[in-house]
TITI-327081 format. One line per 8 residues: their letters; for each residue x, y, z of C-alpha. Coordinates in nm, 3 decimals, m for minus. Layout:
a = X/Y/Z ~ ... .
//
This chain:
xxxxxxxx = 1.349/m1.281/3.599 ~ 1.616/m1.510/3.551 ~ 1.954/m1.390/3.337 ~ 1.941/m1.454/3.001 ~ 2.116/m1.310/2.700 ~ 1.984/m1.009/2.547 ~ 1.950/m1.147/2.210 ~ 1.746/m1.478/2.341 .
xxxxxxxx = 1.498/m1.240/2.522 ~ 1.461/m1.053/2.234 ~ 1.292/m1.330/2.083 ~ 1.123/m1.445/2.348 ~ 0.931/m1.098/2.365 ~ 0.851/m1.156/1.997 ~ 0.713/m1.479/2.058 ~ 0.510/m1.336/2.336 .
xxxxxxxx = 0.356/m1.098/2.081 ~ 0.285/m1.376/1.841 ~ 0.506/m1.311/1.532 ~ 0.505/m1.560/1.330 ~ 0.714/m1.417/1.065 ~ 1.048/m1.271/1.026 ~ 1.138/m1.125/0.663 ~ 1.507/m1.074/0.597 .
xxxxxxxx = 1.836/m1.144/0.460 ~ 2.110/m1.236/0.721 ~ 2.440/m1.105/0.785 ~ 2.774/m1.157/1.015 ~ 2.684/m0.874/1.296 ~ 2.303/m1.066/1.339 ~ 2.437/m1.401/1.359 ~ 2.393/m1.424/1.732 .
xxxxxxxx = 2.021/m1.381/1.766 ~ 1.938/m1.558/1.404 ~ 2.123/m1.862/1.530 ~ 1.901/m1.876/1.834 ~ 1.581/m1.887/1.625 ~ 1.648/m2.232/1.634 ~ 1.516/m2.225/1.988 ~ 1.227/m2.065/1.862 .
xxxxxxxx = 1.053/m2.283/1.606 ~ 0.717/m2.091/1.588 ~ 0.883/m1.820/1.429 ~ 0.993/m1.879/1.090 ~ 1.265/m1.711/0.889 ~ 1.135/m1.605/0.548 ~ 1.415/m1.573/0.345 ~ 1.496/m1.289/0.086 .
xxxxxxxx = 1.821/m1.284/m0.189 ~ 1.812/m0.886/m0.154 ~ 1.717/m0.627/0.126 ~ 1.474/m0.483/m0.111 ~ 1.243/m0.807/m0.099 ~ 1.291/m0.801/0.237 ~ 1.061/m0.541/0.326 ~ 0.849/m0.588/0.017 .
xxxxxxxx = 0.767/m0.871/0.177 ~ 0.693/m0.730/0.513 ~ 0.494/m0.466/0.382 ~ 0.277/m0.715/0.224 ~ 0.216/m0.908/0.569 ~ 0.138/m0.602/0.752 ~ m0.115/m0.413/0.487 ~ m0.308/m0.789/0.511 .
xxxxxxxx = m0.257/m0.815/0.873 ~ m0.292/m0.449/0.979 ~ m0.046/m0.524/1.318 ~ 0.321/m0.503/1.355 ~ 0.553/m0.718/1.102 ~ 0.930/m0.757/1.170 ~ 1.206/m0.719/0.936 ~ 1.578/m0.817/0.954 .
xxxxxxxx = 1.824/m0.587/0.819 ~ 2.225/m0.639/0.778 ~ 2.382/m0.345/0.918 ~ 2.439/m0.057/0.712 ~ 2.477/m0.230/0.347 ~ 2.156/m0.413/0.395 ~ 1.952/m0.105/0.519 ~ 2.098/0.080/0.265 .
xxxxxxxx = 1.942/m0.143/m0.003 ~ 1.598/m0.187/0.158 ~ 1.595/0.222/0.223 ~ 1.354/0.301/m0.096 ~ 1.140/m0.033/0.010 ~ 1.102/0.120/0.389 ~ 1.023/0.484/0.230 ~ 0.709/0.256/0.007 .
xxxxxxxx = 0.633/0.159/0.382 ~ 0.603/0.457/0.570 ~ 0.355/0.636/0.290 ~ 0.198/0.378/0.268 ~ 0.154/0.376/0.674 ~ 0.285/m0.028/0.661 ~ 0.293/m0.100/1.027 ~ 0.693/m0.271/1.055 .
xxxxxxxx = 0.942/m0.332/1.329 ~ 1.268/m0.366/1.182 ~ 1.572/m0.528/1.330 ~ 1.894/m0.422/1.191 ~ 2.195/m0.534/1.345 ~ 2.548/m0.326/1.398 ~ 2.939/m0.476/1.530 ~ 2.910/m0.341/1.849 .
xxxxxxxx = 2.944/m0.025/2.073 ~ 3.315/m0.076/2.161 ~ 3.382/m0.034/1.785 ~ 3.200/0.306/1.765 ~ 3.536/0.519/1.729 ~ 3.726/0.271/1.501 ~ 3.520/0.368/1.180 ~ 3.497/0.036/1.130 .
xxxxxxxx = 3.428/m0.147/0.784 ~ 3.031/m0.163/0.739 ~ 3.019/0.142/0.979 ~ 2.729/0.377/0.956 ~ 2.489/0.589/1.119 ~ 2.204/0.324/1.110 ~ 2.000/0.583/1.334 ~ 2.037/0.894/1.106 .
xxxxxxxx = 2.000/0.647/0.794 ~ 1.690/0.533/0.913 ~ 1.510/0.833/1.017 ~ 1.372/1.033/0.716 ~ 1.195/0.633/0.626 ~ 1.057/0.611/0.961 ~ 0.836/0.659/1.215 ~ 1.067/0.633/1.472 .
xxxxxxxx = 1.439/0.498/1.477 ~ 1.684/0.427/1.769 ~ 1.967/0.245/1.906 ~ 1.959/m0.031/2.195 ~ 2.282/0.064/2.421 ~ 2.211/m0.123/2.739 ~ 2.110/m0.470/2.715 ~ 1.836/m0.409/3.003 .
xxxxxxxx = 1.671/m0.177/2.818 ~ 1.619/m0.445/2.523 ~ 1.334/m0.546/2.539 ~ 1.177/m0.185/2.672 ~ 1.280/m0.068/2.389 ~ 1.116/m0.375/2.172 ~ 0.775/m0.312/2.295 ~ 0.769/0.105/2.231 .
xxxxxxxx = 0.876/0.020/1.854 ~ 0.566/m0.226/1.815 ~ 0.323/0.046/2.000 ~ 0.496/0.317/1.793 ~ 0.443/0.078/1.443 ~ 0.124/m0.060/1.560 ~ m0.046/0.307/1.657 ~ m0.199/0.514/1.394 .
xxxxxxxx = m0.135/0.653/1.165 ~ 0.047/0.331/1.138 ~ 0.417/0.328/0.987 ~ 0.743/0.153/1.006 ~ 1.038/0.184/1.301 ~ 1.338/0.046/1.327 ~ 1.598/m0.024/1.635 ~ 1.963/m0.050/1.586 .
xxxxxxxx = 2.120/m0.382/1.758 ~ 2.460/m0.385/1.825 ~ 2.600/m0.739/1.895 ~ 2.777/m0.666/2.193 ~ 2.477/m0.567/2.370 ~ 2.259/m0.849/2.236 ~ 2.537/m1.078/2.390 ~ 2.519/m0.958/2.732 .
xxxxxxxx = 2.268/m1.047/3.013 ~ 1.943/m0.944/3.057 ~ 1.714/m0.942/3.389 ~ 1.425/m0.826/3.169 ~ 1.083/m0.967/3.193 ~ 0.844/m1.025/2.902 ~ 0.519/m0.844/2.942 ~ 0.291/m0.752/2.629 .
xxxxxxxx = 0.301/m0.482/2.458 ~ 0.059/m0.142/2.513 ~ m0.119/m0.028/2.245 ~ m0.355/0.270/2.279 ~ m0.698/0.265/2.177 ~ m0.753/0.537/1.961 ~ m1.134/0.536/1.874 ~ m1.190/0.861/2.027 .
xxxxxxxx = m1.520/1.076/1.915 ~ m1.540/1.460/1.865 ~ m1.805/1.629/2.071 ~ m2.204/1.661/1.976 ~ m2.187/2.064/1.890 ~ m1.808/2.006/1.696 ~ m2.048/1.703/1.485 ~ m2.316/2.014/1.473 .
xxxxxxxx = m2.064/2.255/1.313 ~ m1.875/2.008/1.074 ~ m2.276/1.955/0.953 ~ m2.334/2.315/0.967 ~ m2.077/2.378/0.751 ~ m2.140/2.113/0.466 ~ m2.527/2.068/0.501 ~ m2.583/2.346/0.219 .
xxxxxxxx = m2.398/2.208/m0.024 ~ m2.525/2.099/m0.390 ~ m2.153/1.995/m0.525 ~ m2.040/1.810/m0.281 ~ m1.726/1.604/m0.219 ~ m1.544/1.391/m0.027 ~ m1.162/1.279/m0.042 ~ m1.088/0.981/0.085 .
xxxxxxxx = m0.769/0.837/0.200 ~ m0.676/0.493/0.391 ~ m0.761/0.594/0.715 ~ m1.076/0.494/0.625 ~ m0.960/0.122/0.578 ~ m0.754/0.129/0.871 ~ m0.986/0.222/1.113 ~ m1.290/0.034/0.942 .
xxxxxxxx = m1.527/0.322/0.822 ~ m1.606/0.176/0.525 ~ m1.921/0.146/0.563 ~ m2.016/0.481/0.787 ~ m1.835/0.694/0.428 ~ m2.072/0.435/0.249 ~ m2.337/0.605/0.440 ~ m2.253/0.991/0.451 .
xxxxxxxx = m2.189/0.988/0.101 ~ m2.567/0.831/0.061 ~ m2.699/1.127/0.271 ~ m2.498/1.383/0.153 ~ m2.527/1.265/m0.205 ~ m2.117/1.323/m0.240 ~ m1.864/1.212/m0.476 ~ m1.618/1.042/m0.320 .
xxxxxxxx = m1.241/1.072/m0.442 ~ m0.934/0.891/m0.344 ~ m0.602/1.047/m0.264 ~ m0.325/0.814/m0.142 ~ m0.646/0.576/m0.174 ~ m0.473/0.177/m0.182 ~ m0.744/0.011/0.004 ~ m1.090/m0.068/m0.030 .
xxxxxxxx = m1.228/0.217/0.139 ~ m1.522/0.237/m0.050 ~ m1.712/m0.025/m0.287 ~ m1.581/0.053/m0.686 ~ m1.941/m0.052/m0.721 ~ m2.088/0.211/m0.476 ~ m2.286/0.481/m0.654 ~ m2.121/0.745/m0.502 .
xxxxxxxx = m1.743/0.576/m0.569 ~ m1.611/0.815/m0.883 ~ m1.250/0.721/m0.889 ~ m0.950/0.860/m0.774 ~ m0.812/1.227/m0.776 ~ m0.405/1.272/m0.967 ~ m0.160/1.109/m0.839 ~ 0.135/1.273/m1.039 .
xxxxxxxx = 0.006/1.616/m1.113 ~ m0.206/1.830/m0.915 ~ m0.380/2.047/m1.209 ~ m0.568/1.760/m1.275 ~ m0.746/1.680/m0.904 ~ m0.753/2.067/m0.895 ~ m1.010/2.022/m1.186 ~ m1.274/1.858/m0.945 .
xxxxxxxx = m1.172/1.941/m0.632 ~ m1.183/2.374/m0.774 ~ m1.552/2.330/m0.847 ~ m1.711/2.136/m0.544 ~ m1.905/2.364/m0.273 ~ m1.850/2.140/0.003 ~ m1.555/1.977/0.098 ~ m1.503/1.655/0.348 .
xxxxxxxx = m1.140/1.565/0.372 ~ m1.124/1.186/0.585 ~ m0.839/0.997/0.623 ~ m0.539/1.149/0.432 ~ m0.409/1.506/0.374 ~ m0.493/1.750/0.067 ~ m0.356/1.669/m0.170 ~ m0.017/1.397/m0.231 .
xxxxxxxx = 0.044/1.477/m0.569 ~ 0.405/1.439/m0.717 ~ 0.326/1.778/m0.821 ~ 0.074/1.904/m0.643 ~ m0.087/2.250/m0.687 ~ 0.038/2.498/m0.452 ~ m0.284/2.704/m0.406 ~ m0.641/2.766/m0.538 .
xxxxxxxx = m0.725/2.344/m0.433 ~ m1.048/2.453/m0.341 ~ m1.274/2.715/m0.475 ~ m1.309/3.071/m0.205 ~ m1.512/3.038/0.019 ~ m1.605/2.660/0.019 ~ m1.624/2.508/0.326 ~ m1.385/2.208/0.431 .
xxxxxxxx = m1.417/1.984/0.704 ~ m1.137/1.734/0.764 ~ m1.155/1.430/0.986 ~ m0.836/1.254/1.075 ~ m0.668/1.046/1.331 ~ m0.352/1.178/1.216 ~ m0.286/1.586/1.333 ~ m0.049/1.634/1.119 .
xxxxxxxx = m0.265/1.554/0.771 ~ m0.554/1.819/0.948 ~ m0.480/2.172/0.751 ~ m0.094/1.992/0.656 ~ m0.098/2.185/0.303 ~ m0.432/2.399/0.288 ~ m0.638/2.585/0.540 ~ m0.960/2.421/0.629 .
xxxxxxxx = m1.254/2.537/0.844 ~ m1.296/2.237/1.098 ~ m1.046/1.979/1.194 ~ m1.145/1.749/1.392 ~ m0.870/1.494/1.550 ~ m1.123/1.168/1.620 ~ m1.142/0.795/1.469 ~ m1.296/0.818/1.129 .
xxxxxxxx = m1.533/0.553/1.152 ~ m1.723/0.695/1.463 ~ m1.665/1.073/1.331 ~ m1.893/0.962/1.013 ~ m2.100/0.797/1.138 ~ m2.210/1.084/1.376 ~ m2.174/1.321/1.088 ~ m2.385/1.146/0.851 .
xxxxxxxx = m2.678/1.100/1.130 ~ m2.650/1.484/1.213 ~ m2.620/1.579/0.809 ~ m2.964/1.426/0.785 ~ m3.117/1.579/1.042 ~ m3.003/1.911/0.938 ~ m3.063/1.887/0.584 ~ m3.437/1.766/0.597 .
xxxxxxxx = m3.671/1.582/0.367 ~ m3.627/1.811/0.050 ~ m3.211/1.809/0.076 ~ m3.234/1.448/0.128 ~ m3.462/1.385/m0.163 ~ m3.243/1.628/m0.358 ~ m2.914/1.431/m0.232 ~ m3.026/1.099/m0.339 .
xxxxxxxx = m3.141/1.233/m0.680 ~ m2.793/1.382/m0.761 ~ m2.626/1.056/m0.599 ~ m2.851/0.841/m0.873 ~ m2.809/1.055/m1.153 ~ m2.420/1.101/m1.123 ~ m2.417/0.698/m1.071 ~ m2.583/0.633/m1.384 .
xxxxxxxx = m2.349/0.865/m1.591 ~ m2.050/0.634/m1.446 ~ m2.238/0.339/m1.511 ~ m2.278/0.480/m1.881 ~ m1.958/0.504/m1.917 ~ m1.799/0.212/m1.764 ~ m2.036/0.028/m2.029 ~ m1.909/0.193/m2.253 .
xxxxxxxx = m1.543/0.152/m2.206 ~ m1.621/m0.240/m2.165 ~ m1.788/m0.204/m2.518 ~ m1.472/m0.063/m2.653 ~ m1.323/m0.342/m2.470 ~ m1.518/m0.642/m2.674 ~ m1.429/m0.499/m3.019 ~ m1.047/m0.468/m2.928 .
xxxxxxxx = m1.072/m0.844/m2.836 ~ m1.310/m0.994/m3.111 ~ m1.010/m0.773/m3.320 ~ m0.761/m1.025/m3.180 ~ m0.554/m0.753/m3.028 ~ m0.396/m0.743/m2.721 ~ m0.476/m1.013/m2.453 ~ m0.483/m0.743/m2.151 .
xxxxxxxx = m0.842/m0.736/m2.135 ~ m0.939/m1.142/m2.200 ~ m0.683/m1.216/m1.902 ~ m0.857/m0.990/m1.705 ~ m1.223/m1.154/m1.777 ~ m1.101/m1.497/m1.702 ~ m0.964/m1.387/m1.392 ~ m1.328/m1.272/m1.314 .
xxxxxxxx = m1.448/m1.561/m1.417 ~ m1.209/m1.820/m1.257 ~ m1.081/m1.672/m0.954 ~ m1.243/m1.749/m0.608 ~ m1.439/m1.492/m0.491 ~ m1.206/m1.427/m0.171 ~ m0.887/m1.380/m0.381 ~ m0.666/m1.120/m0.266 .
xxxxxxxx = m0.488/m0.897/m0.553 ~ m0.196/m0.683/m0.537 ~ m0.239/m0.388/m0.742 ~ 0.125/m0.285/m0.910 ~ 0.028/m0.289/m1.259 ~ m0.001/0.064/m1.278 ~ m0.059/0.154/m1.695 ~ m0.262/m0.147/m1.682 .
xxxxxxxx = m0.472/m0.122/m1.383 ~ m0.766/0.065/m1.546 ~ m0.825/m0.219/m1.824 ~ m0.772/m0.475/m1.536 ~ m0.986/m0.356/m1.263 ~ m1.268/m0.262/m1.511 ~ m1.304/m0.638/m1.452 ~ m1.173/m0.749/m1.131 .
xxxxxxxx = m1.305/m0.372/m0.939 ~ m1.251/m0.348/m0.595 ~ m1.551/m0.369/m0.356 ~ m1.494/m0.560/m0.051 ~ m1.205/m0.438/0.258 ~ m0.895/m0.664/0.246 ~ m1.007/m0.768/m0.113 ~ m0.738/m0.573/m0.295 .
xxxxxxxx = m0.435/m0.342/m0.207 ~ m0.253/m0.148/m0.440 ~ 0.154/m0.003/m0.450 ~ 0.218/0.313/m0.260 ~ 0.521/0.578/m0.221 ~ 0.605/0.562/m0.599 ~ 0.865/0.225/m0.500 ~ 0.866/0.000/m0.813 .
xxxxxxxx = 0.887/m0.374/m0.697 ~ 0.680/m0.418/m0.415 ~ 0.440/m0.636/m0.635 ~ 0.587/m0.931/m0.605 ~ 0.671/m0.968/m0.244 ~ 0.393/m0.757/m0.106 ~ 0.201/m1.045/m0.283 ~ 0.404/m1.329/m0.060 .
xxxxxxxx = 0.387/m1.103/0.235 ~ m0.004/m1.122/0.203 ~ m0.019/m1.524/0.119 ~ 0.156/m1.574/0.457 ~ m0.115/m1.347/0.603 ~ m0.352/m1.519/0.404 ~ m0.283/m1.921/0.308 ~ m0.620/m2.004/0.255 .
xxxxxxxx = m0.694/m1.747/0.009 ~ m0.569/m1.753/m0.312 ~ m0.370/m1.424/m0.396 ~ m0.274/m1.245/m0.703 ~ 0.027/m1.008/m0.758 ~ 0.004/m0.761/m1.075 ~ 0.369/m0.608/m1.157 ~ 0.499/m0.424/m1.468 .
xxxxxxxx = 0.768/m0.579/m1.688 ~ 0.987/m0.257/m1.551 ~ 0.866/m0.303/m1.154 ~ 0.874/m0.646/m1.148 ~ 1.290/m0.661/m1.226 ~ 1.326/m0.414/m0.934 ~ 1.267/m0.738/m0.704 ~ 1.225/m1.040/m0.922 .
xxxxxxxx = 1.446/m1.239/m0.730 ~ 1.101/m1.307/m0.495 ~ 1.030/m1.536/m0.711 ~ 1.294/m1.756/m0.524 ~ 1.186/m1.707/m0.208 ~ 0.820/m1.829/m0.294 ~ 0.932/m2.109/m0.442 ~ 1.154/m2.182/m0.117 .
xxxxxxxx = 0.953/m2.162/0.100 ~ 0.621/m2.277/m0.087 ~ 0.432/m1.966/m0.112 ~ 0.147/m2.017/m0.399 ~ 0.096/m1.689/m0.484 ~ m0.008/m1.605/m0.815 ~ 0.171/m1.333/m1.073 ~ 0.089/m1.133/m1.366 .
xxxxxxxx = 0.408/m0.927/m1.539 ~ 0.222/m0.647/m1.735 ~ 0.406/m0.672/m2.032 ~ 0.444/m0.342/m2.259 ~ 0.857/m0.350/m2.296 ~ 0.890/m0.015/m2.160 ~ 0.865/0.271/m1.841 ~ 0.494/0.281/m2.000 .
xxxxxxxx = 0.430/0.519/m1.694 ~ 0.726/0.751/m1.799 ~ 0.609/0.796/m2.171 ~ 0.260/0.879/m1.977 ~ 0.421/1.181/m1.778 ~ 0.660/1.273/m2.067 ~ 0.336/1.382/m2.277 ~ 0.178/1.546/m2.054 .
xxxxxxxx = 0.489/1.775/m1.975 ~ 0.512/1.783/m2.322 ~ 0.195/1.937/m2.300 ~ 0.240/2.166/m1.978 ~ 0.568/2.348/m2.138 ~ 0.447/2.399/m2.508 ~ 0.682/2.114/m2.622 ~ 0.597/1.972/m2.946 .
xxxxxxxx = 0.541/1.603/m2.947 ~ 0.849/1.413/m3.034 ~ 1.019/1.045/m3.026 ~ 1.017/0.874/m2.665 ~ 1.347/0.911/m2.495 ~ 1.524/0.569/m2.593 ~ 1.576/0.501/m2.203 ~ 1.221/0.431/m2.135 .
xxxxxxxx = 1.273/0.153/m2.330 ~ 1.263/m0.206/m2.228 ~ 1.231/m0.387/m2.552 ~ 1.609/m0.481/m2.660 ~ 1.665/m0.703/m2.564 ~ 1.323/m0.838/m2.465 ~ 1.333/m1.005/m2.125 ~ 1.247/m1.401/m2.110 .
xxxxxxxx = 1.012/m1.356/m1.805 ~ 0.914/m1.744/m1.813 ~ 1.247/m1.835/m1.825 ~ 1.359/m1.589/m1.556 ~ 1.085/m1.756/m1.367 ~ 1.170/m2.109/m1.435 ~ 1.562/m2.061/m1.318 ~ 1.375/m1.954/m0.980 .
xxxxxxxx = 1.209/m2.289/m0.926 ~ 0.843/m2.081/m1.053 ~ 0.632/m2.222/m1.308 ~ 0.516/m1.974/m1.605 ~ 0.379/m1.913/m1.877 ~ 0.344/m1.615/m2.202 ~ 0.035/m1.511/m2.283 ~ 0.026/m1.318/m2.652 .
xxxxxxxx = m0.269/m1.377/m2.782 ~ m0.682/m1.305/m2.638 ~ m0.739/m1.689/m2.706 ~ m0.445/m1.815/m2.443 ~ m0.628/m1.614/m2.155 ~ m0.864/m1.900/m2.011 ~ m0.576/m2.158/m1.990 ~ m0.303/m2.016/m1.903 .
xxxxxxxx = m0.561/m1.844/m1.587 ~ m0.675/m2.247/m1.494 ~ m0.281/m2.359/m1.534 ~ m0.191/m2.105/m1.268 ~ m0.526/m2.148/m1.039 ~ m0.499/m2.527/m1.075 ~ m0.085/m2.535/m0.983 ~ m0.003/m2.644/m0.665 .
xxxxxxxx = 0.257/m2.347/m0.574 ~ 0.430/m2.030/m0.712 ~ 0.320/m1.959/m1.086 ~ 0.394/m1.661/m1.339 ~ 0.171/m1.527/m1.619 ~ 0.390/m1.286/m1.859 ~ 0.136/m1.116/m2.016 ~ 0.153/m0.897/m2.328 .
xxxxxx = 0.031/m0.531/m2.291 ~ 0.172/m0.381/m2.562 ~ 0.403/m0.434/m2.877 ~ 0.788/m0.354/m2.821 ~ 0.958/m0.084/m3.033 ~ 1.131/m0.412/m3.178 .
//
């Protein structure tokens, strides 16, 4: 292979792998190999005003895409800021390479300004992190961090590239990069005892993470929980991995306190853990998850989630979609007619008491908007009624997901993803990220007033670069999440019930989100009122590029 410098085969192997993307926000010590992008026209520089949207923004391309997205990073500053955005991407198993660029080895012992450990920085955020110290080794080293990213369980790397080893030759040769295939299947007598174990069972349940979606066993859980006649829970559940509409769909366990999935969880007498660990609560329980003597089965891709925080009985290390698929044949051959029967009789009966209630809630819904109240739930109707049946929504609306989704629920893989890791502001880019993905489809990004000022400054880049993406700010002038958890320690510690803490407060003074918008180059508009809902959905369908609904949730403290 013919000498070259390091930093122009560096993007030469990314071109091989067919990025088309790369999310960042430049600096000094990566001017060499930015500057040579111009050599490289099929890969386009998307970019960000702060690290932060930075990786929002590849997070979003690589949930939609489900392969490898690259990220620029300047030095230690700039990795610094996107740190809490990368942390988002690892739990949320975001597949990203990320490039962040450093002086130069000669200047290790000066403790030089911008200096840092970019290694040690990057590590507790990552799946891997290291340091490229030999240009001939670049592009080695390339190709391990997109096997490493792109390998489940999926999850972001990064690689350290000082500039006086990008600017040095390079006899390396561009060759594609390995990635293993992973759809291994447990053995027929380990299927036999995982079926053994839960055939018996007349409370069943299954939690349900996104390995489901990532290895595509939606439909094979569709199908055990139809034979099994199981419940199916999410934990650290952000995909469609199961149809909202599926009878056997109830919702998702806590996600801040683990009392409250111990509540269903405690009382089920058969357990099937698939595709995350038990249980990611911000406060989980620390024992008594499932009731003695219960048996639990856990199917995973990832070891470390099998028996991570509770024992279990079986864990079985295979691909989820072929592990259900064989467990669900072998469940109904070991259960028989009169199980079966019995199965799909508690599966029908449990889905018409959800049903019920759903009705009911969208009952409660109609007399809160004949009322004239808030406009939450008529923006969420016309968004039924209007969008395309493709669209693509980004789920960071958090307090007012429930009255959103009752509308817009989430049935189809790729249809909707939702924030993960606890990160506010990955709303609004993870929304651009997934229009890149996804031009032809029309995409929707739900924020909070609170999230959406995390990394607002998005709005910029869309407009930029032409990214018509769609976005609803959830309006309620407040941390509405915060007075949420506040109560309910309130409630835990035997706290009387007092005034919100005047720092959850986001009402003085009241933000101008259309305005904010408008000084971005983004179109917007304030919807107030139940009656606005139906135009101010067709203004934003119907415009061209970036637009911004700031919708109303709730009444300020004033």
């Amino acid at each position: 292979m013919d000498a070259r410098p390091a930093r122009t085969a560096l993007l030469e192997q990314l071109q091989a792998e067919g990025v088309r993307y790369m999310f960042g926000n430049p600096g000094t010590v990566e001017q060499g190999f930015l500057d040579e992008l111009r050599s490289f026209p099929s890969i386009r520089y998307v970019l960000a005003l702060q690290e932060a949207t930075a990786v929002g923004m590849a997070d979003g391309h690589a949930r939609a895409t489900r392969t490898p997205a690259v990220l620029q990073l300047h030095s230690g500053v700039g990795l610094g800021n996107g740190i809490g955005m990368l942390y988002q991407a690892m739990r949320g198993h975001a597949p990203i390479v990320t490039l962040v660029g450093e002086a130069g080895l000669r200047y290790d012992s000066m403790d030089a300004q911008m200096a840092a450990d970019l290694v040690g920085m990057a590590r507790p955020v990552t799946k891997w992190a290291t340091r490229v110290v030999d240009p001939d080794s670049t592009l080695r080293v390339l190709r391990r961090a997109f096997k490493v990213a792109g390998t489940p369980p999926y999850g972001p790397v990064l690689v350290v590239l000082p500039a006086d080893v990008m600017d040095r030759d390079t006899h390396e040769a561009v060759v594609p990069v390995s990635y293993p295939d992973t759809r291994s299947a447990p053995g027929a007598r380990t299927v036999e005892r995982a079926a053994a174990l839960l055939s018996g069972a007349e409370r069943p349940v299954v939690v349900a993470g996104d390995g489901v979606h990532f290895a595509g066993a939606q439909p094979e859980l569709a199908r055990l929980a139809e034979v099994w006649g199981a419940d199916v829970y999410g934990a650290d559940w952000a995909e469609v991995n199961l149809s909202a509409e599926h009878p056997a769909y109830a919702g998702q366990l806590g996600h801040m306190f683990g009392e409250q999935s111990r509540r269903i969880t405690g009382v089920a007498d058969g357990v099937l853990i698939v595709g995350t660990y038990a249980l990611p609560e911000v406060y989980p329980a620390l024992g008594g998850v499932f009731a003695d003597g219960v048996p639990v089965v856990h199917i995973d891709l990832d070891t470390d989630a099998i028996a991570k925080n509770h024992p279990v009985d079986l864990g079985i290390a295979a691909d989820p979609k072929t592990t259900l698929g064989l467990l669900a044949g072998e469940l109904g051959r070991q259960m028989g007619p009169d199980r079966r029967a019995a199965a799909a009789e508690r599966l029908r009966r449990r889905a018409a008491e959800r049903a019920d209630a759903l009705a009911g809630l969208k009952e409660r819904d109609c007399f809160a908007a004949d009322a004239g109240q808030l406009p939450t739930v008529a923006l969420a109707q016309q968004l039924a009624r209007q969008l395309p049946p493709d669209a693509l929504l980004f789920d960071e609306a958090l307090t007012a997901s429930p009255e959103i989704f009752r509308y817009l629920p989430p049935t189809v893989p790729g249809q909707w993803m939702q924030t993960r890791g606890g990160s506010l502001g990955v709303g609004i880019p993870g929304a651009l990220g997934a229009q890149l993905a996804h031009p032809d489809r029309t995409v929707v990004a739900f924020t909070g007033d609170g999230g959406s000022m995390y990394t607002f400054q998005a709005l910029w880049t869309a407009a930029r670069h032409g990214i018509p993406a769609k976005f609803v700010v959830c309006n309620n002038g407040s941390y509405r999440l915060l007075e949420y958890n506040i109560e309910e320690y309130w409630r835990d510690q035997d706290i009387p019930a007092h005034e919100q803490p005047e720092i959850f407060d986001l009402s003085r003074p009241p933000i101008d989100f259309t305005g904010l918008a408008a000084s971005l180059g983004v179109a917007a508009v304030r919807v107030e009122k139940p009656g606005q809902a139906e135009a101010a959905v067709a203004q934003a369908l119907a415009h061209p590029g970036p637009f911004l609904i700031d919708l109303v949730t709730a009444k300020g403290r004033g």
